[in-house]
PASEBA-1860 file (N, C-alpha, C; in nm, 3 decimals):
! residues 196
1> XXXXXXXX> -2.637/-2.028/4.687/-2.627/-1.975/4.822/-2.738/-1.872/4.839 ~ -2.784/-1.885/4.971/-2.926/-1.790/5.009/-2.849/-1.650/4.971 ~ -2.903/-1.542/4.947/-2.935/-1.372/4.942/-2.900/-1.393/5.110 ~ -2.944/-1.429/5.196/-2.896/-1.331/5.333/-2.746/-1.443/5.383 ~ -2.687/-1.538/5.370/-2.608/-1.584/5.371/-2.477/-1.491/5.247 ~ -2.487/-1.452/5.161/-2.373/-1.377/5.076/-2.413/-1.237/5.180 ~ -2.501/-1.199/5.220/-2.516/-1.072/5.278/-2.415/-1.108/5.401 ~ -2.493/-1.166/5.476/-2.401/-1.220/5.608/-2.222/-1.234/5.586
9> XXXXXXXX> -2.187/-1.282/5.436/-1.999/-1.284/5.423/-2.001/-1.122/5.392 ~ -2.086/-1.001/5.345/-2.037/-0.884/5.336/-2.034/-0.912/5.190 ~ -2.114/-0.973/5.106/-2.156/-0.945/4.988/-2.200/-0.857/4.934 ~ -2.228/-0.801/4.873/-2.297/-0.653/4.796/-2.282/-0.623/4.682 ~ -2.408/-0.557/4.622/-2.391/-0.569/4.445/-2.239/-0.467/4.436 ~ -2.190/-0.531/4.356/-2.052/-0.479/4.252/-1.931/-0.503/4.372 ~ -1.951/-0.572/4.444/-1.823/-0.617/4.519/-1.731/-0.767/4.480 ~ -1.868/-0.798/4.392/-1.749/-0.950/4.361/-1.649/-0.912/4.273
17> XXXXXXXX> -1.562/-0.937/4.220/-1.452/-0.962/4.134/-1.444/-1.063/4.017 ~ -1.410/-1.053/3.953/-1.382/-1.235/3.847/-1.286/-1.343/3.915 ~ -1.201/-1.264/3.977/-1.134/-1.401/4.077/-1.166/-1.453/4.159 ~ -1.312/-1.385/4.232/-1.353/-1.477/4.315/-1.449/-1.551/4.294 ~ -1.474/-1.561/4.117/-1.553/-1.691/4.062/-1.494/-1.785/4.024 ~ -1.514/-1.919/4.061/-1.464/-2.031/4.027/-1.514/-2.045/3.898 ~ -1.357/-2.130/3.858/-1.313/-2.108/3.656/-1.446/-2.230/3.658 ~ -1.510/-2.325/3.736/-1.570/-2.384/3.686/-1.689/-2.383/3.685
25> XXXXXXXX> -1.762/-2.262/3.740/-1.879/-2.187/3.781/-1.994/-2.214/3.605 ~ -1.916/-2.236/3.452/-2.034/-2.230/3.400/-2.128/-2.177/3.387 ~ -2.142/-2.041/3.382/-2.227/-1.907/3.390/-2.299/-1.917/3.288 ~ -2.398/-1.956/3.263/-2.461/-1.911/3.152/-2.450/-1.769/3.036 ~ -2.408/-1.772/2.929/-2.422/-1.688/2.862/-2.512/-1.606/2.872 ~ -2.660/-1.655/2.919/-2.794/-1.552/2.914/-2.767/-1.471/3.033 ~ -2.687/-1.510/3.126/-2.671/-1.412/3.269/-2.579/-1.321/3.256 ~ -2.529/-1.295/3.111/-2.379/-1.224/3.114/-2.449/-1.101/3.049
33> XXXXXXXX> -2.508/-1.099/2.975/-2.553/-0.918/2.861/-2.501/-0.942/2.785 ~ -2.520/-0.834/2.700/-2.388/-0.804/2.629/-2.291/-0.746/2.671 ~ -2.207/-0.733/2.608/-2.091/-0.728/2.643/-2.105/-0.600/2.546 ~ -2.017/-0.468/2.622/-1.967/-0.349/2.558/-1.900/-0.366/2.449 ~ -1.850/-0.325/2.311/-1.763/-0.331/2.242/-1.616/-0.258/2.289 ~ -1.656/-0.162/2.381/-1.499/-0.083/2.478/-1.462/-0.243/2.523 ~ -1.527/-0.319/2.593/-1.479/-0.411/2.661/-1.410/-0.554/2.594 ~ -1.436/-0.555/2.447/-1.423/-0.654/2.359/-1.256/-0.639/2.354
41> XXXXXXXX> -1.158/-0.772/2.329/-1.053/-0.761/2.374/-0.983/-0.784/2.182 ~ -0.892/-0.717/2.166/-0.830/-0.674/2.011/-0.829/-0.767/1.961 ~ -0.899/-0.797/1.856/-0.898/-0.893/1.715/-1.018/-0.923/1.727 ~ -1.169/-0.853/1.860/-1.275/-0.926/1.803/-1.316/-0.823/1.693 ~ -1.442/-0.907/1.656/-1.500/-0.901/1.571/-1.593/-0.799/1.610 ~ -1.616/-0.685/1.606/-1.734/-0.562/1.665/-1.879/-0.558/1.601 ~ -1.890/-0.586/1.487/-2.002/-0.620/1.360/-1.963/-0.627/1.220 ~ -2.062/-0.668/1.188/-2.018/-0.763/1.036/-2.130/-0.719/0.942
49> XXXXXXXX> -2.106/-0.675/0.816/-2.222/-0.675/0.705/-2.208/-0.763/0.588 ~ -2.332/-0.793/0.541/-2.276/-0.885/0.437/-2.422/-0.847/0.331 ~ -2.368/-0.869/0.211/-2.457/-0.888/0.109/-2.404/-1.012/0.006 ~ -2.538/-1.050/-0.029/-2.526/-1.190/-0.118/-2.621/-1.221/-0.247 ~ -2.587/-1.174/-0.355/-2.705/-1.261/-0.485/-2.653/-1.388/-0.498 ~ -2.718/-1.479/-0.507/-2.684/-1.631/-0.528/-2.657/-1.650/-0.696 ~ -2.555/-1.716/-0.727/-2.530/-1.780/-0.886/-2.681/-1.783/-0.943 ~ -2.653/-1.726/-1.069/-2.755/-1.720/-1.158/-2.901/-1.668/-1.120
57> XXXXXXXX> -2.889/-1.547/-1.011/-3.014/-1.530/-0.975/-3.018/-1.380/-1.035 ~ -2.884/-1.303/-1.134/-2.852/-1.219/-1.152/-2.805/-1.232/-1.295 ~ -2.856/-1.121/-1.419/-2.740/-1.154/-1.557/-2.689/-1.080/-1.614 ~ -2.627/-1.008/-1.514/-2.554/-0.859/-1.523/-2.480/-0.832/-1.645 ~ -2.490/-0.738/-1.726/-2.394/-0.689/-1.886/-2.390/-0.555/-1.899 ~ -2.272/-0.523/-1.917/-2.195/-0.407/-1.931/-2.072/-0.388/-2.044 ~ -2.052/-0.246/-2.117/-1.912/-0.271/-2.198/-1.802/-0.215/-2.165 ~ -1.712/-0.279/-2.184/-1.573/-0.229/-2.148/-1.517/-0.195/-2.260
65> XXXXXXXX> -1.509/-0.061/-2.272/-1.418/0.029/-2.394/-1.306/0.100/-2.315 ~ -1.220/0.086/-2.421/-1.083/0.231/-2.328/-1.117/0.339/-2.369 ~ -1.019/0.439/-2.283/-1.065/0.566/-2.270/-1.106/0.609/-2.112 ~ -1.131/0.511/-2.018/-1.140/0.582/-1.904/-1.006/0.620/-1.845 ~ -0.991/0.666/-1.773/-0.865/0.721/-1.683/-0.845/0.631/-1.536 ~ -0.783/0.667/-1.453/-0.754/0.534/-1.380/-0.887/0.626/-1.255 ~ -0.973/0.538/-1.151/-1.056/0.568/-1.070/-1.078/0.508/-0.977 ~ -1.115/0.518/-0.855/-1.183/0.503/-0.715/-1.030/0.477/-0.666
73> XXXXXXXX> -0.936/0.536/-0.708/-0.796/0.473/-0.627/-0.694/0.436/-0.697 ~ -0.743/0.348/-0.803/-0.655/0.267/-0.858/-0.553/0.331/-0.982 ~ -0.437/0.258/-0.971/-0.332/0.380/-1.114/-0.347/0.301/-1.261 ~ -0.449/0.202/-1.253/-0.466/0.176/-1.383/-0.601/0.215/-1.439 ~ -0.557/0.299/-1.583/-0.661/0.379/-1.671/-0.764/0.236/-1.756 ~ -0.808/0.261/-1.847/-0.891/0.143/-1.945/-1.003/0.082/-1.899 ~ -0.993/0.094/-1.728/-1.110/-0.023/-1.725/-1.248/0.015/-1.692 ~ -1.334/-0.024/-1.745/-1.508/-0.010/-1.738/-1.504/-0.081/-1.620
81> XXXXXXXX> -1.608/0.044/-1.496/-1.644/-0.066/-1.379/-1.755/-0.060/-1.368 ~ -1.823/-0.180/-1.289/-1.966/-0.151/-1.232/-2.017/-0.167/-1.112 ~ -2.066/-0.109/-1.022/-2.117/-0.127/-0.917/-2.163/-0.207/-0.811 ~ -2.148/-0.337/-0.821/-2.174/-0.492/-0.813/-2.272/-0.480/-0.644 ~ -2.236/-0.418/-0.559/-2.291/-0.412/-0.453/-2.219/-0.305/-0.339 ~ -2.311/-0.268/-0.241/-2.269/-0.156/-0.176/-2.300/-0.211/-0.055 ~ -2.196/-0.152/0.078/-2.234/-0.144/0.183/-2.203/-0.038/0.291 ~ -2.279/-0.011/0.374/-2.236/0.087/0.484/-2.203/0.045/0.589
89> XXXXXXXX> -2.132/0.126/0.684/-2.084/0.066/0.800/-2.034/0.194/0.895 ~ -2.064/0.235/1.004/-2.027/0.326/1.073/-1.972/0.245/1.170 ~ -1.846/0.284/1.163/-1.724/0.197/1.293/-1.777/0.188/1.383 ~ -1.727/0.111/1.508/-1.727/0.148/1.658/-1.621/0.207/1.699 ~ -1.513/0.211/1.625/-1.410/0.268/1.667/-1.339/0.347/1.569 ~ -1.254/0.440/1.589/-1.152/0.532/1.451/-1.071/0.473/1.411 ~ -0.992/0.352/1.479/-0.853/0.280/1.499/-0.894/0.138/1.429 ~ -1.030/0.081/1.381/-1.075/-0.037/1.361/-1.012/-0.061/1.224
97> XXXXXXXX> -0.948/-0.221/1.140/-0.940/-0.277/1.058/-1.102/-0.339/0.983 ~ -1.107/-0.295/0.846/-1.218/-0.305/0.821/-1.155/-0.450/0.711 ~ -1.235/-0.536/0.710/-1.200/-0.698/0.689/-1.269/-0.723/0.573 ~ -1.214/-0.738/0.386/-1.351/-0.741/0.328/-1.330/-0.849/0.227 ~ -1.414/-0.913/0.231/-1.416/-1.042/0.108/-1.519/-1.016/-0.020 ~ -1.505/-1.005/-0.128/-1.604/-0.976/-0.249/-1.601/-1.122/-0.333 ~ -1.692/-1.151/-0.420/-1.638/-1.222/-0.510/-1.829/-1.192/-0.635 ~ -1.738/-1.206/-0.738/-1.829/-1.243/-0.853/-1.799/-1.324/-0.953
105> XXXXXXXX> -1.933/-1.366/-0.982/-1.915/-1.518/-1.048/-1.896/-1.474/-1.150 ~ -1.827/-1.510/-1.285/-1.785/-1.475/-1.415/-1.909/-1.557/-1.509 ~ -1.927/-1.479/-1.632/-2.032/-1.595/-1.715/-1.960/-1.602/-1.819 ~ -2.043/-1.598/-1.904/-1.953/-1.611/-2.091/-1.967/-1.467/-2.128 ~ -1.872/-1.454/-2.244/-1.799/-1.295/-2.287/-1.728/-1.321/-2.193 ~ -1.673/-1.168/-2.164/-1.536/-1.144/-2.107/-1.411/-1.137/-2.126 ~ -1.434/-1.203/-2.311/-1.289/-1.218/-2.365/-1.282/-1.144/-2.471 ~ -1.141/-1.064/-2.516/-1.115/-0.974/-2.572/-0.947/-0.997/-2.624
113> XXXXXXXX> -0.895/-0.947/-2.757/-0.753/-0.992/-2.761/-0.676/-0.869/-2.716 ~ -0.701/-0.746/-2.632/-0.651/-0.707/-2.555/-0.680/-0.636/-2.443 ~ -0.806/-0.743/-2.381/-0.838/-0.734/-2.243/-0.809/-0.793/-2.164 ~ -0.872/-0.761/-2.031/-0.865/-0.874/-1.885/-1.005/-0.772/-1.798 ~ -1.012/-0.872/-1.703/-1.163/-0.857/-1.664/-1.114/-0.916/-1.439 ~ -1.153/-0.835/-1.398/-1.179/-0.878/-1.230/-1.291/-0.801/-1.119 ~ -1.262/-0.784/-1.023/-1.350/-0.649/-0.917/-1.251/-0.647/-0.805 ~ -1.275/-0.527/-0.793/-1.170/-0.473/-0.663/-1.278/-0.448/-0.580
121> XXXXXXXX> -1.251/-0.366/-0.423/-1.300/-0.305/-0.340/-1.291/-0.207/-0.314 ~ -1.370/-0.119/-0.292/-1.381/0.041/-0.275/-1.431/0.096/-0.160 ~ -1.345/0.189/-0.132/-1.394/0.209/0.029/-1.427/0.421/-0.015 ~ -1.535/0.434/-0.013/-1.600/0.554/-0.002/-1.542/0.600/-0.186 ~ -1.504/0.559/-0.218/-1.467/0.584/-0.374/-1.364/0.598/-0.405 ~ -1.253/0.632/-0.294/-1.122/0.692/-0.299/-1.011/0.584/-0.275 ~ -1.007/0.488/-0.214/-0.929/0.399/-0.157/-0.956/0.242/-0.199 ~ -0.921/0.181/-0.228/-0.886/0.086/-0.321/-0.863/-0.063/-0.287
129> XXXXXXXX> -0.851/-0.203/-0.248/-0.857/-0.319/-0.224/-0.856/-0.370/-0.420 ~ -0.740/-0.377/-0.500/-0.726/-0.405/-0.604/-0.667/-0.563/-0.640 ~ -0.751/-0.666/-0.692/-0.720/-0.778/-0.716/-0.578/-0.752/-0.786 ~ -0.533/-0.732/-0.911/-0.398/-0.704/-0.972/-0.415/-0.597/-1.125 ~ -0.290/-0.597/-1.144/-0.318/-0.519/-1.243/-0.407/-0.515/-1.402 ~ -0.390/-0.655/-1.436/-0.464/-0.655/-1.564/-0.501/-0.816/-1.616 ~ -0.568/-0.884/-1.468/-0.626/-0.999/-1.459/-0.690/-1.057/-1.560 ~ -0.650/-1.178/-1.614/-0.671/-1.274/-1.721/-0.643/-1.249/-1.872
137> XXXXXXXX> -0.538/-1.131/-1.866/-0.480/-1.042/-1.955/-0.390/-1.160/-2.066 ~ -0.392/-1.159/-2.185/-0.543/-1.115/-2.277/-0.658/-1.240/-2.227 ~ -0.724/-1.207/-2.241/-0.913/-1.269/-2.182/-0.906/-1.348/-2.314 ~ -0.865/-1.315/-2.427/-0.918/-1.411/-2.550/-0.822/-1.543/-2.563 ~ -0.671/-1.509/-2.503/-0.593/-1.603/-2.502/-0.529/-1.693/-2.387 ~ -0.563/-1.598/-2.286/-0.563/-1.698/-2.088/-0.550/-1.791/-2.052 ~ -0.683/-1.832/-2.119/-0.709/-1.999/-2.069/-0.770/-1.986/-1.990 ~ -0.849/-1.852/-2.002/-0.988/-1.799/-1.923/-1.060/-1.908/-1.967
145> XXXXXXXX> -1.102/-1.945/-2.086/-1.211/-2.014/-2.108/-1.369/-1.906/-2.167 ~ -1.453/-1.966/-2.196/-1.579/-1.914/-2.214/-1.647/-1.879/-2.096 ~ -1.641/-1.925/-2.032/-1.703/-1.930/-1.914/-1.606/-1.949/-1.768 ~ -1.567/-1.760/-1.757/-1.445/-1.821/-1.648/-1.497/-1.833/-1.478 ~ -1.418/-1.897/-1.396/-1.480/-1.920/-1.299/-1.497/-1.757/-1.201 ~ -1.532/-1.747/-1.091/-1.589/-1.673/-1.007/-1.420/-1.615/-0.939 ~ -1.406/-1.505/-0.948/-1.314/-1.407/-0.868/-1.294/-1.381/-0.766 ~ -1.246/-1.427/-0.699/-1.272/-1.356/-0.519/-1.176/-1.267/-0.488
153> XXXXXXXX> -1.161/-1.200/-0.478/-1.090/-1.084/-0.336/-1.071/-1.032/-0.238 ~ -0.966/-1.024/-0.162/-0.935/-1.051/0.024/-0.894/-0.891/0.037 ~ -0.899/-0.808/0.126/-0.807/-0.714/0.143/-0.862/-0.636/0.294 ~ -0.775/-0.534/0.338/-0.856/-0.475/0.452/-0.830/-0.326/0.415 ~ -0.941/-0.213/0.513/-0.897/-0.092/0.469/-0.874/-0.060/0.662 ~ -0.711/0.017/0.689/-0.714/0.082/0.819/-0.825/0.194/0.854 ~ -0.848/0.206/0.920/-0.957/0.322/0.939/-0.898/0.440/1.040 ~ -0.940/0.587/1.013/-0.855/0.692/1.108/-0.975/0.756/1.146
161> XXXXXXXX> -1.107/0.715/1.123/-1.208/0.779/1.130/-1.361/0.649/1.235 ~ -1.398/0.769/1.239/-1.553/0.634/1.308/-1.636/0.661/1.235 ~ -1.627/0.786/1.150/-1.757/0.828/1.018/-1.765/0.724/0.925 ~ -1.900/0.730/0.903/-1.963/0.640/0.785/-1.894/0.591/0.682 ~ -1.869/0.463/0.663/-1.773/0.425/0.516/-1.891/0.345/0.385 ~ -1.843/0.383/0.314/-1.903/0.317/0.213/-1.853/0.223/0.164 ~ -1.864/0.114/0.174/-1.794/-0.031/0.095/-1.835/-0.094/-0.013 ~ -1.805/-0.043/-0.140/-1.845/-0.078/-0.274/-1.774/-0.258/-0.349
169> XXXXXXXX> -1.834/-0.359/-0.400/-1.790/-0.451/-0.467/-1.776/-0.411/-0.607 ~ -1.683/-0.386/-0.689/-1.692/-0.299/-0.786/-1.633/-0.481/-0.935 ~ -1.706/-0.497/-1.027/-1.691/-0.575/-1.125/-1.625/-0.456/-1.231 ~ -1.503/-0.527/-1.333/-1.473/-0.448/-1.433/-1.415/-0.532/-1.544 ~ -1.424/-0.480/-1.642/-1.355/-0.510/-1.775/-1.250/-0.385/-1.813 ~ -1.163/-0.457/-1.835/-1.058/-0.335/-1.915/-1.008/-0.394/-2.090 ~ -1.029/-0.315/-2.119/-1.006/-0.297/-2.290/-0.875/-0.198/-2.321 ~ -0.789/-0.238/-2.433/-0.657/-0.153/-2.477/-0.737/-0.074/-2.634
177> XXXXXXXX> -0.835/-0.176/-2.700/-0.885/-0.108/-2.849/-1.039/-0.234/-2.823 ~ -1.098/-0.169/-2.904/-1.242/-0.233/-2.947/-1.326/-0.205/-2.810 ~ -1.423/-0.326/-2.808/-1.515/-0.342/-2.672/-1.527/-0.496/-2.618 ~ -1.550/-0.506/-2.545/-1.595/-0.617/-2.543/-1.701/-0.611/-2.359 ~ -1.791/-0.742/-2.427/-1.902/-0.736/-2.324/-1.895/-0.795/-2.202 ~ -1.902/-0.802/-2.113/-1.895/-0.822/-1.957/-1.993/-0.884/-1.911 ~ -1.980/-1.008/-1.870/-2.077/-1.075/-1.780/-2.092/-1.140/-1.631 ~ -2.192/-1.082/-1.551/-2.161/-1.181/-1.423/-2.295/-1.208/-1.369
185> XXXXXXXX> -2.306/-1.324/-1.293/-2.474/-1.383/-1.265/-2.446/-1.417/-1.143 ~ -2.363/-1.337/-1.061/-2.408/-1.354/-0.878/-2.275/-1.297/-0.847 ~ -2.312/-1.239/-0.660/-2.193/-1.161/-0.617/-2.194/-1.196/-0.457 ~ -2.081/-1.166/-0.403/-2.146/-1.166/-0.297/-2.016/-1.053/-0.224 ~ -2.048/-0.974/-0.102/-1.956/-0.904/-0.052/-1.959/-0.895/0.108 ~ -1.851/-0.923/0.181/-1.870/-0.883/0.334/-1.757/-0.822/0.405 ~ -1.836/-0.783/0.519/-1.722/-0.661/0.572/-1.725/-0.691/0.738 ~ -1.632/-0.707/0.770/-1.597/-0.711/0.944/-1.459/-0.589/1.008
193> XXXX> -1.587/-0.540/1.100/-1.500/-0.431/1.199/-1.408/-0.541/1.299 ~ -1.296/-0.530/1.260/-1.208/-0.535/1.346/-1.154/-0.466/1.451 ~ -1.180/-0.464/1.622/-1.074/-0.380/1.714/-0.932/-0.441/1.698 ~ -0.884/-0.333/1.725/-0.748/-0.305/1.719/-0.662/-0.317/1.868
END
């Protein structure tokens, strides 16, 4: 329709409504913007981070001795962790569900006759996303295998804040006596702001 014909019905910028577009109008996405995240309706998705080493592009080794005390959250002492990958994320909102999937691939070692071996999630160091208590426990007798497969972990952290979070993929071995060596050759970790 012509510009002086919508003028002529008493058209004018910010007078239309959404009801007076027909549901079959087909608007192009490119004519819409973006869209505010205030305006995003609860359960989207606000932004997403992700980090990824691909299998075997990594041949990560570390030892797991006891003697540590329990850390980043968690109430179990023994286990050696390591750092596997980090991410940041400053909310859009204080009220947002933070959405996080980790996983690392397992290699050979790992087994011990009174260990177990997994990775949790860590949110600023203090708060915790913990696979279980003492995963593939004992590692030498499981049915882990030599070569056990890849770990994944699901969990979310509530958020009361919009300040900066730190989202750590954390790999560990836990040991009761001796050591034993720790292996992993790819990781991957991601994080989605959820509105609420």
């Amino acid at each position: 329709m012509a510009i002086t014909k919508l003028k002529a019905l008493g058209v004018t910028d910010g007078t239309l409504t959404n009801t007076q577009i027909n549901a079959s109008a087909a608007i192009a996405a490119s004519k819409l913007g973006t869209m505010d995240y205030a305006n995003m309706p609860a359960g989207s998705i606000v932004q997403f981070k992700y980090g990824i080493t691909r299998n075997n592009s990594e041949n990560i080794t570390w030892t797991a001795a006891p003697g540590n005390g329990a850390q980043y959250g968690s109430s179990i002492a023994n286990r050696t962790y390591i750092s596997t990958r980090a991410l940041t994320i400053t909310p859009k909102f204080s009220n947002s569900i933070l959405m996080c999937t980790g996983q690392v691939n397992w290699s050979s070692g790992n087994t011990g006759a009174t260990g177990a071996f997994g990775c949790v999630i860590t949110r600023d160091d203090t708060d915790m996303i913990d696979c279980s208590d003492y995963p593939w426990y004992a590692s030498g007798s499981s049915g882990a295998g030599s070569y056990p497969m890849g770990h994944t972990i699901h969990g979310t952290f509530v958020l009361s804040s919009a300040s900066q979070q730190t989202i750590r993929l954390r790999a560990f071995g836990y040991a009761e006596s001796g050591s034993i060596t720790m292996r992993y050759k790819g990781h991957s970790l991601t994080v989605a702001e959820i509105k609420v």
